[in-house]
LUMTI-736774 format. One line per field, with one value per residue: x, y, z of N, C-alpha, C in turn; residue number from 1; residue in three letters. Coordinates in steps of 0.001 Angstrom, whole numbers. Each point is the difference from the previous one (the first is absolute). Layout:
<atoms>
npx: X|...
npy: Y|...
npz: Z|...
capx: X|...
capy: Y|...
capz: Z|...
cpx: X|...
cpy: Y|...
cpz: Z|...
pos: NUM|...
code: Ala|...
</atoms>
This chain:
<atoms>
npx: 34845|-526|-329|1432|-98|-1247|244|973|-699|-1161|1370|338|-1122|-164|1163|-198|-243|898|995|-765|-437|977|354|-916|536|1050|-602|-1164|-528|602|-1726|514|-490|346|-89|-153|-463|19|768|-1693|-89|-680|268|1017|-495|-821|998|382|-1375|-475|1161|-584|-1156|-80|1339|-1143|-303|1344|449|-15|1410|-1075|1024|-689|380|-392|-230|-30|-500|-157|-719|1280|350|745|-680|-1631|523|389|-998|-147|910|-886|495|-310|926|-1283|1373|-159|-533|-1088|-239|-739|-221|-434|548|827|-1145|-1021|598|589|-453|-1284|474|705|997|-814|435|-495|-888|-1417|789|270|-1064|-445|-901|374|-295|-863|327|-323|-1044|350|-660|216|389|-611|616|45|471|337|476|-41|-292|-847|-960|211|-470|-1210|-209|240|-992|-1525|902|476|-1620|-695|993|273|569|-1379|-1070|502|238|-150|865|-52|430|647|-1016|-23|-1232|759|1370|-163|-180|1161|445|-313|-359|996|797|-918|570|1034|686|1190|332|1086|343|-122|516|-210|583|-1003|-1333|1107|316|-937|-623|1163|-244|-1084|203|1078|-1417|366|-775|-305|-43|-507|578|-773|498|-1218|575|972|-803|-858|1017|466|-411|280|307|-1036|1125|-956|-489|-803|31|1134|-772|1108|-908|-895|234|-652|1122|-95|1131|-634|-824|1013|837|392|-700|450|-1131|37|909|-1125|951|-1056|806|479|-882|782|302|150|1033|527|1235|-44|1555|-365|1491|23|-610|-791|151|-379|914|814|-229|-559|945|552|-968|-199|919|-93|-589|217|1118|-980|-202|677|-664|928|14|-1235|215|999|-195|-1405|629|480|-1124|948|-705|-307|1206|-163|1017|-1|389|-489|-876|595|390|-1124|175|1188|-235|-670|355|322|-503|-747|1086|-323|-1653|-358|1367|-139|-1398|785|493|-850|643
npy: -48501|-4|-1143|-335|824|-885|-1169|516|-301|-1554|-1103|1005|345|-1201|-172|1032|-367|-1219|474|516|-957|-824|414|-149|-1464|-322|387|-686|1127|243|220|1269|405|1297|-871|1150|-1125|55|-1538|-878|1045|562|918|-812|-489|1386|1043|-1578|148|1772|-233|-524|1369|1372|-316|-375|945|1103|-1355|-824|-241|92|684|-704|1203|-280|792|-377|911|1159|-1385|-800|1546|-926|-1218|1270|744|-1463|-222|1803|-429|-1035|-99|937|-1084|387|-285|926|-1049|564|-535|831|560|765|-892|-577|298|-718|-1193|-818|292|-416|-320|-486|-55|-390|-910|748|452|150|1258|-553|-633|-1336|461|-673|-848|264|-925|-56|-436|409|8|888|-335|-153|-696|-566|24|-936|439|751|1126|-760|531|698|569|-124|-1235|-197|943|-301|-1320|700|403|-1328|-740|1462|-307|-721|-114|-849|286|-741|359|167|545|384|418|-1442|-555|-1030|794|302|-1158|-137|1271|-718|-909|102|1283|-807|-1004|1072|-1093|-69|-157|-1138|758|-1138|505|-1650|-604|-749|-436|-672|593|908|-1224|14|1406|-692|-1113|811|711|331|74|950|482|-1092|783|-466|-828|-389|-680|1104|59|-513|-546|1499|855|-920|-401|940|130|516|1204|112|1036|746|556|508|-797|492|-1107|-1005|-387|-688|312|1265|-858|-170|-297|1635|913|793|-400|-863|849|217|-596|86|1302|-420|-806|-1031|42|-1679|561|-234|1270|-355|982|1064|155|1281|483|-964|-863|1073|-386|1129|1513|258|-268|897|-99|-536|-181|1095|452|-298|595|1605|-810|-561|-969|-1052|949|-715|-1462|430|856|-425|-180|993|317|-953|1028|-890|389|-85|632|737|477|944|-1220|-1144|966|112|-1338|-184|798|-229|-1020|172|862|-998|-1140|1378|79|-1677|-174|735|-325|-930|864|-568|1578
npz: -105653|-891|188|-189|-1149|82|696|-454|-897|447|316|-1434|-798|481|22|-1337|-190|653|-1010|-1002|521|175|-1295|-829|607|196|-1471|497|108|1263|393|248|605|-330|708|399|-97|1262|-223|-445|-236|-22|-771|688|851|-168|-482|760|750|113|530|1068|-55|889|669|-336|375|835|-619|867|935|1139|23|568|208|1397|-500|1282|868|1184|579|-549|404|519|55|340|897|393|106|470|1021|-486|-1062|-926|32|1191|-270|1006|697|198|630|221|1482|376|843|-706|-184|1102|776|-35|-1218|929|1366|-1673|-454|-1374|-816|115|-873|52|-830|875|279|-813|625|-242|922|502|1626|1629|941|1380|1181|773|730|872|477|908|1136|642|480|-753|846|-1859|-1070|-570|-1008|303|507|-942|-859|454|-45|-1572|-504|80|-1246|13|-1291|860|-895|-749|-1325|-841|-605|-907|668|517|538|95|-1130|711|-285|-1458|-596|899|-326|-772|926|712|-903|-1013|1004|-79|-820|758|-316|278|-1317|-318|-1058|-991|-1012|52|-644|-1202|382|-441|-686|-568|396|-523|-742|-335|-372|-708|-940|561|-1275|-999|-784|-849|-1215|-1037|-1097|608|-364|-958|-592|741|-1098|-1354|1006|603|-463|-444|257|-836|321|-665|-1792|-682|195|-631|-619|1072|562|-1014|-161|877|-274|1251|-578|432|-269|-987|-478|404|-303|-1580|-1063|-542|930|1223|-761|688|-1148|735|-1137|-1352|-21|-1043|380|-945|-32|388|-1682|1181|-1098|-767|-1440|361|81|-959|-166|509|-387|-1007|21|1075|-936|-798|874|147|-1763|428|-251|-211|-612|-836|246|-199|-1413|75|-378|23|-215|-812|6|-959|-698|-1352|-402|-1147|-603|-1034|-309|168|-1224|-284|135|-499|-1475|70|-673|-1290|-1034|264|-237|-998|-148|-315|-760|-831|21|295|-299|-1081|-686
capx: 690|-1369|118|1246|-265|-1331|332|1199|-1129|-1035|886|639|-1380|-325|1033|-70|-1515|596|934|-927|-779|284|617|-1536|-695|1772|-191|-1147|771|-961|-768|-119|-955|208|-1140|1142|152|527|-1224|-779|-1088|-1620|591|707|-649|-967|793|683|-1154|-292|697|-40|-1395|633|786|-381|-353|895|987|1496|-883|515|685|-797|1053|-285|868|-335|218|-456|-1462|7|730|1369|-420|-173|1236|-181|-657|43|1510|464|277|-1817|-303|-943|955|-5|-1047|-159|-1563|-59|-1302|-456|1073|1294|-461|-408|259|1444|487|-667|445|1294|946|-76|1163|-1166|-883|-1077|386|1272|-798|-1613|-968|-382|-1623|-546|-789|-432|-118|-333|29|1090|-189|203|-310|773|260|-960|-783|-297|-1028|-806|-486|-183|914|-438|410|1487|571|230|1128|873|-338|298|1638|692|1711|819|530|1283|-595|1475|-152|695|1134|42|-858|-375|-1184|-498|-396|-1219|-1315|-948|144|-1177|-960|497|-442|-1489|-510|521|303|1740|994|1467|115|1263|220|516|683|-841|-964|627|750|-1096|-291|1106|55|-1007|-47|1152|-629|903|-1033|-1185|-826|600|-605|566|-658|-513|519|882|-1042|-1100|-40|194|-1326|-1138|787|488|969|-722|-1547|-319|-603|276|429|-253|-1027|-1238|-1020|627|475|-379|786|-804|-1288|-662|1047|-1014|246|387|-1641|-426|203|-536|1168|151|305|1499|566|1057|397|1383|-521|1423|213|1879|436|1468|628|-338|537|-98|-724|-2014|-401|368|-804|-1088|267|477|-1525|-543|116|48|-1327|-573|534|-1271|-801|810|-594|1118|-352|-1331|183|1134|-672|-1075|386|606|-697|-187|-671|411|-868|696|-62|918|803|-514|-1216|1283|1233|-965|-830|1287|-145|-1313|73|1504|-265|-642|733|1417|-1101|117|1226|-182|-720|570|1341|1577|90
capy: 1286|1150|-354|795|845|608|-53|1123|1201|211|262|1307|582|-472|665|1456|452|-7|1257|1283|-257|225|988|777|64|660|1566|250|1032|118|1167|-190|107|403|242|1015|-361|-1829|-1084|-310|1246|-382|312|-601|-1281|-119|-477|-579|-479|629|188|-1532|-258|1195|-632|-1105|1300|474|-436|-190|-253|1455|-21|1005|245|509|984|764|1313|1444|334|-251|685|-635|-722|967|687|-774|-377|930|-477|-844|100|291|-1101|-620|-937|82|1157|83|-440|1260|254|1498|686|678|114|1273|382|80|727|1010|-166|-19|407|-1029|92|-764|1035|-781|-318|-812|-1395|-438|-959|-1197|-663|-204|-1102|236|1107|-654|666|-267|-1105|258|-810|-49|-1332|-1022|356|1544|-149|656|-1047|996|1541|747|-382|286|1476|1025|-80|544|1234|26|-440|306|-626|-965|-1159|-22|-243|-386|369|-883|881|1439|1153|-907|-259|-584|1092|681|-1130|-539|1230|881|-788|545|810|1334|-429|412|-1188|171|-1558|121|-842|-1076|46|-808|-350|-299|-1129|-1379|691|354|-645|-272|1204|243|-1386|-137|1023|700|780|-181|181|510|662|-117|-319|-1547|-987|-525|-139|-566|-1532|-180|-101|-1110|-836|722|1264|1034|180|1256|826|816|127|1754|36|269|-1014|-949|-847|-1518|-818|325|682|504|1879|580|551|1266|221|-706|758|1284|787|-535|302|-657|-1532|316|-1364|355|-389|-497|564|-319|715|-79|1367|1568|-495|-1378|-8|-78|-1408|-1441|-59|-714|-1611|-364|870|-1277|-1092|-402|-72|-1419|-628|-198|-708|-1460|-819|525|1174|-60|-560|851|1048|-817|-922|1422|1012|1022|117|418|1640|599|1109|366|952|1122|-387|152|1222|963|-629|645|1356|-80|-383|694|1158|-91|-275|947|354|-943|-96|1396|-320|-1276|732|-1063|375
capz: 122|167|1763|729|-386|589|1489|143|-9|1051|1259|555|367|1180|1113|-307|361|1294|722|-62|704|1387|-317|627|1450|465|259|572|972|1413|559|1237|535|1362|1054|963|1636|417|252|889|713|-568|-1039|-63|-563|-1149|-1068|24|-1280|-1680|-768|-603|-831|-1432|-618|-1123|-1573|90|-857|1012|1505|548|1713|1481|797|956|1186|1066|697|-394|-501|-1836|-1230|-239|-1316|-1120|-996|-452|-1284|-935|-502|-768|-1237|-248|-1001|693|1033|1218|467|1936|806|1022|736|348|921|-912|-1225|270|1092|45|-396|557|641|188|-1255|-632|-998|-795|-109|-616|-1013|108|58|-720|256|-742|-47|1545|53|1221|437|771|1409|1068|839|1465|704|1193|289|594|1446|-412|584|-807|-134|-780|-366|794|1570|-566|-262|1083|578|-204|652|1983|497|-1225|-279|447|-1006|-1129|-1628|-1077|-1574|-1043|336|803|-1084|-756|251|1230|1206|-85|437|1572|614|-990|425|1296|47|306|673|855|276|-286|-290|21|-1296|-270|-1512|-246|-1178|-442|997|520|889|1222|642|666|331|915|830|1337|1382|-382|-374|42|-661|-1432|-863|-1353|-919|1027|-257|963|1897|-621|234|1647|425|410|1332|984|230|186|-171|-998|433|-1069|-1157|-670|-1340|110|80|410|-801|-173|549|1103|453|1381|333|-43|-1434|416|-109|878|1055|-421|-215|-1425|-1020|-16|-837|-833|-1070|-873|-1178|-861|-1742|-567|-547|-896|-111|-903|-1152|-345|-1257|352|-226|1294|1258|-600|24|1467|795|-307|1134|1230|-6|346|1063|413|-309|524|1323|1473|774|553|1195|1176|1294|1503|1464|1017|127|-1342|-1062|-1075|-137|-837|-236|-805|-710|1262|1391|658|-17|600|1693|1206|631|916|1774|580|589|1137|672|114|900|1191|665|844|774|1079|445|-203|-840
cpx: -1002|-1264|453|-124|-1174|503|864|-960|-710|708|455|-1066|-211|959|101|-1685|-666|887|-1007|-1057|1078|992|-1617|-426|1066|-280|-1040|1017|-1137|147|618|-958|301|-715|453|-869|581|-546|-557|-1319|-1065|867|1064|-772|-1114|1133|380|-871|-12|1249|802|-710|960|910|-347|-639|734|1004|983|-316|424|616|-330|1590|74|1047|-842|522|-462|-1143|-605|475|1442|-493|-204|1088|1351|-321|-334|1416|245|-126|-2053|-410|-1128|258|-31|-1302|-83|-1297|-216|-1273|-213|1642|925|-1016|-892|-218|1556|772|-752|1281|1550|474|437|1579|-1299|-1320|-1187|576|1228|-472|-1076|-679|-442|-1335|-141|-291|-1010|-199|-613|200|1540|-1203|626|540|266|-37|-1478|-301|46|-1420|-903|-449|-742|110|-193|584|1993|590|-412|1070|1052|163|474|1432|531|1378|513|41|651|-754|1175|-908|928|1066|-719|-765|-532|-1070|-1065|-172|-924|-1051|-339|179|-1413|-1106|393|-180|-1377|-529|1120|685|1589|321|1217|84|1776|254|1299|252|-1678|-630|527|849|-970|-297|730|232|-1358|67|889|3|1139|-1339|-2071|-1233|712|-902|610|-607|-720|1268|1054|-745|-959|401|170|-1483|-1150|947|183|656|237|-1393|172|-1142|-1288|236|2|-726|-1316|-890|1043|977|-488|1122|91|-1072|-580|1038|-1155|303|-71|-1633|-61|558|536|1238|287|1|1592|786|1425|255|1434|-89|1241|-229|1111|50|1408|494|-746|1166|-168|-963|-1499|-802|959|-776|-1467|-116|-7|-1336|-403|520|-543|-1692|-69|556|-1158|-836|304|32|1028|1|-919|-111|569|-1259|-677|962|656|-993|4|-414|836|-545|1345|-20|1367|106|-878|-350|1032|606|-1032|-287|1466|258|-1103|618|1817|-675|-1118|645|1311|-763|82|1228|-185|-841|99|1629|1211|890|1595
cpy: 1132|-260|842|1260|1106|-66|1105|1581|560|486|1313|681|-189|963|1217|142|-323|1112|846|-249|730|1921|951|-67|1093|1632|382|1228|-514|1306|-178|647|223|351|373|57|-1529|-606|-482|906|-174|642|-360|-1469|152|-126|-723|-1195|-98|-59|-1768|-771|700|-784|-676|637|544|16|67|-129|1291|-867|1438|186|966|1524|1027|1232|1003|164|-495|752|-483|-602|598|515|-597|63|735|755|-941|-14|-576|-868|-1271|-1390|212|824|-154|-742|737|-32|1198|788|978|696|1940|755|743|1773|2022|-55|-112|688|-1181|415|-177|871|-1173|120|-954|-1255|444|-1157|-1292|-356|-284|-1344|-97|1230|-943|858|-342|-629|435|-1131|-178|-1524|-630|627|1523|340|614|-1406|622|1329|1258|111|58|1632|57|-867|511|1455|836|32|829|-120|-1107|-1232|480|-285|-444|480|132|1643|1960|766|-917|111|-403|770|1349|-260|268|1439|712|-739|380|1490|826|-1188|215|-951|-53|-1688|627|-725|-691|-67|-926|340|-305|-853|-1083|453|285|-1123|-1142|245|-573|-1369|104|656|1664|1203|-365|-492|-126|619|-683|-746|-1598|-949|-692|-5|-893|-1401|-216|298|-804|-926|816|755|1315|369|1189|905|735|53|1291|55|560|-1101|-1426|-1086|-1814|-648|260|232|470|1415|953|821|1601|370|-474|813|1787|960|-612|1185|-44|-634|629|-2113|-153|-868|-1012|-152|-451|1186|-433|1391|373|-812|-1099|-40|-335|-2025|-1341|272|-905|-1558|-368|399|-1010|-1257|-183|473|-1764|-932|-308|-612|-1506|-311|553|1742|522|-192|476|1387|-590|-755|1259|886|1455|627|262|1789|90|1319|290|1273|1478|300|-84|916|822|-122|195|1046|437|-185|905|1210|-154|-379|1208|1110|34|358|1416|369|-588|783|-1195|192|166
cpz: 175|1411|1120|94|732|1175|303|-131|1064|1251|-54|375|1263|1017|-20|949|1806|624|-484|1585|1195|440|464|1631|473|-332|677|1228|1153|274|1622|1079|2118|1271|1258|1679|485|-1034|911|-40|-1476|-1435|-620|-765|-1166|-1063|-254|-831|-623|-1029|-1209|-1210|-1282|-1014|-1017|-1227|-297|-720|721|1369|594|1796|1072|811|1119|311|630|508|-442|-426|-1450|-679|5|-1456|-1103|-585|-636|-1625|-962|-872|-942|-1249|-436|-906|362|438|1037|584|1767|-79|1272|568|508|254|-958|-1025|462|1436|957|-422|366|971|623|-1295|-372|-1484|-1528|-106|-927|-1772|-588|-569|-911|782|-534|236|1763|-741|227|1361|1534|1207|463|1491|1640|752|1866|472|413|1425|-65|581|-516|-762|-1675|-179|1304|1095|-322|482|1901|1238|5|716|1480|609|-633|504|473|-1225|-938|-1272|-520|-1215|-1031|-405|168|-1489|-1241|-241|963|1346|-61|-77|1200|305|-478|976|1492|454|424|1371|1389|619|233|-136|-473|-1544|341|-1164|-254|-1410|-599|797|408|1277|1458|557|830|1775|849|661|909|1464|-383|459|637|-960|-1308|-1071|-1360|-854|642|17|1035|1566|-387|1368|1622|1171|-289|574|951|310|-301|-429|-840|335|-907|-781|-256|-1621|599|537|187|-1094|41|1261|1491|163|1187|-214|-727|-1315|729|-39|1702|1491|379|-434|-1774|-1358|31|-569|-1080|-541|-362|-1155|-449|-1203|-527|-961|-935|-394|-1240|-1246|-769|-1344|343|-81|1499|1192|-412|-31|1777|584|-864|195|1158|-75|-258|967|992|820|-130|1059|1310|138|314|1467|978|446|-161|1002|619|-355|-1112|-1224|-1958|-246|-1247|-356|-872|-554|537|1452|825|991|963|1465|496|216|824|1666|675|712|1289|1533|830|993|1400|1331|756|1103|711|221|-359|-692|799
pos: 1|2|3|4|5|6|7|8|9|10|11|12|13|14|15|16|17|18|19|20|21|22|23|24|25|26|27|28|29|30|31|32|33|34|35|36|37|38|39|40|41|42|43|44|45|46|47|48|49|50|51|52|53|54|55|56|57|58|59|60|61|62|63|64|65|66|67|68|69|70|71|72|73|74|75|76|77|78|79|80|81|82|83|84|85|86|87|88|89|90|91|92|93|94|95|96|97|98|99|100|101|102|103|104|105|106|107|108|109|110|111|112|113|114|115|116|117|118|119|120|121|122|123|124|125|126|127|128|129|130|131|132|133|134|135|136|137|138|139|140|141|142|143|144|145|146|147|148|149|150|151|152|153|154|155|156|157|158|159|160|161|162|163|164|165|166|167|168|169|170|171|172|173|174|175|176|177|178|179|180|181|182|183|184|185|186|187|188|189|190|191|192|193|194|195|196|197|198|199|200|201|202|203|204|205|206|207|208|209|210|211|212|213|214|215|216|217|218|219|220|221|222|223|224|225|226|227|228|229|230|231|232|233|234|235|236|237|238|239|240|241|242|243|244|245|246|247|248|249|250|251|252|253|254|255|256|257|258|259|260|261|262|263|264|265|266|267|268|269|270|271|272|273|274|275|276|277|278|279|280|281|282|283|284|285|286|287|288|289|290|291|292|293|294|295|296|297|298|299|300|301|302|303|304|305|306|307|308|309|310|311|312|313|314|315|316|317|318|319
code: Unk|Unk|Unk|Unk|Unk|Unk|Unk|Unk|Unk|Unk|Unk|Unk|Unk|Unk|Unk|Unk|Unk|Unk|Unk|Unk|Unk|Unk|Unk|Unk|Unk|Unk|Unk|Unk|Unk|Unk|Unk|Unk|Unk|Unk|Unk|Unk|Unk|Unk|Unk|Unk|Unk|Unk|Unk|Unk|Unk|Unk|Unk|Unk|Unk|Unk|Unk|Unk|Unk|Unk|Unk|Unk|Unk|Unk|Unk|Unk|Unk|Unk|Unk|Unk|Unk|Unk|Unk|Unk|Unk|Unk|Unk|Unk|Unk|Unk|Unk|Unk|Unk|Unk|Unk|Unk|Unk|Unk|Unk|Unk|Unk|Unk|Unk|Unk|Unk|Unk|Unk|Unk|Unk|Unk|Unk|Unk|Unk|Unk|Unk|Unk|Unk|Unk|Unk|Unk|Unk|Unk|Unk|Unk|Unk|Unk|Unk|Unk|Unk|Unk|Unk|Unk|Unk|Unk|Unk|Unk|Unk|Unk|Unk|Unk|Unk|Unk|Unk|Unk|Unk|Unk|Unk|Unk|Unk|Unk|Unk|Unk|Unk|Unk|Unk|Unk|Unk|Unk|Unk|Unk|Unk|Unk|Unk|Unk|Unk|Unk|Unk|Unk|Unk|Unk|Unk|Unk|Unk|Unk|Unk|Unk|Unk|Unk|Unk|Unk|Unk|Unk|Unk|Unk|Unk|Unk|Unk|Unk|Unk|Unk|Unk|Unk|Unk|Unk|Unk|Unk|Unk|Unk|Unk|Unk|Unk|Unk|Unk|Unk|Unk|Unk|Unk|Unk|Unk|Unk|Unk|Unk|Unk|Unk|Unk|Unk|Unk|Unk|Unk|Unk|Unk|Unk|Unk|Unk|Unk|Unk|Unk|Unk|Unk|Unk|Unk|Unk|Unk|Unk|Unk|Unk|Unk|Unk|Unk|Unk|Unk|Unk|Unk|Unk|Unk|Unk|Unk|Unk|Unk|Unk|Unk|Unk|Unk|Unk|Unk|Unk|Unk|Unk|Unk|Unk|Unk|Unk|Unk|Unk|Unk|Unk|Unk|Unk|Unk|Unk|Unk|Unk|Unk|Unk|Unk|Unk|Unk|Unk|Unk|Unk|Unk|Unk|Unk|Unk|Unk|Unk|Unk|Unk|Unk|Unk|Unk|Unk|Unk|Unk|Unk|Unk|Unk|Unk|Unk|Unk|Unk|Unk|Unk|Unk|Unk|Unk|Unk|Unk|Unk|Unk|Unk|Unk|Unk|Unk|Unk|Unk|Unk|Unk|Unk|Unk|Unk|Unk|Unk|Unk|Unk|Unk|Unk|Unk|Unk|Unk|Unk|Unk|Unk|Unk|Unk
</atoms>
């Protein structure tokens, strides 16, 4: 009887402590994690990484949920709409953040959002086809030079980063191209294999794999100094315009209110997202540099670049 007894014991313990188990996975909440261009395009896919790694410090899984348009402020605002409980955040690149909003009338002001943590930081990228009659940056700008309006740019939408990228490198070389402004890079390049577009402009990752097989050539980087994953494209040094360099970067934001200890948790996680192998691996294999950055430092380098970018627009009449 007393046998019986233990067995009736161990077995309830046993089953209370199975439903405490599975009652704990079931409340685990999901992060969601809004990434407000196509899928496919170079930012699109770093989160999708990074966000595989994150998930495992995080205390729960996070879901990457694409919404596209307007350059990314559809997603952003989005996300500064959403209840400040660091359940929902954006994974963002220059465009909706400090570009976009020189240019258009954004639903959304830099106090709306907290910066969470920069990942990364990497060139935008030139490319043209296979029988483009150049062969590097030089021999690139003075074709364009010579044709004005007759080639086409895709970029990752109207007053985007990409188009000030290449306006900031075109401009002081008296250069006109026709900008093609897509939803994002997964899109541009879409846009470029199909002969849609002359020339693509945008992040490495969705062009990386067509140009080592030929299908297109890289010219051009808007970095100072050459990228690993081109070493014949030219660097903004290499064809005397390096104080041009414009970077595109990826920040994950969370609404204005969010608790100081979740944004904290959510910047330590994806700090050691990092640092794990598979996102290790991913940027070297696309040309990306790790570059963390958190809480002031942060806040400081967008305002930085907001108010430089609001310069810029004016100076280029994109206003």
């Amino acid at each position: 009887m007393r046998n019986l007894s233990k067995q009736f014991f161990f077995k309830t313990v046993f089953a209370f402590t199975a439903i405490c188990l599975l009652q704990s996975a079931s409340a685990q909440t999901v992060t969601k994690l809004i990434v407000p261009t196509a899928p496919g395009g170079g930012t699109d896919a770093l989160f999708r990484v990074a966000s595989k790694d994150a998930q495992r410090f995080i205390g729960g899984p996070i879901s990457v949920q694409n919404v596209p348009g307007a350059g990314g402020t559809i997603g952003v605002a989005q996300m500064v709409n959403s209840p400040p409980d660091g359940y929902t955040l954006a994974g963002v690149w220059p465009s909706p953040v400090t570009v976009v909003p020189q240019t258009s009338k954004v639903p959304y002001t830099p106090n709306d959002y907290i910066p969470v943590i920069q990942l990364s930081t990497a060139p935008y990228v030139f490319c043209v086809h296979p029988d483009f009659p150049a062969n590097d940056g030089k021999s690139f700008m003075e074709e364009l030079r010579k044709n004005p309006k007759k080639y086409t740019y895709g970029t990752d939408g109207l007053g985007g980063p990409a188009q000030l990228a290449t306006e900031r490198i075109f401009r002081p070389q008296n250069i006109q191209a026709v900008d093609v402004p897509y939803k994002g890079a997964g899109e541009t390049i879409i846009g470029f294999l199909s002969n849609q577009i002359d020339i693509y402009v945008g992040s490495i990752p969705p062009v990386l794999q067509h140009a080592n097989i030929g299908k297109a050539k890289c010219l051009l980087v808007s970095s100072v100094n050459r990228n690993a994953q081109f070493p014949n494209a030219s660097s903004l040094k290499d064809i005397g315009l390096p104080k041009e360099e414009t970077l595109l970067w990826r920040v994950v934001l969370a609404p204005k209110g969010t608790k100081p200890e979740r944004v904290k948790q959510i910047a330590q996680a994806f700090t050691q997202a990092m640092k794990e192998s598979d996102t290790v691996r991913y940027l070297d294999e696309v040309g990306e540099s790790p570059a963390v950055l958190t809480g002031k430092e942060l806040k400081n380098k967008l305002d930085q670049e907001y108010a430089a970018f609001s310069q810029i627009a004016k100076t280029l009449n994109m206003r």
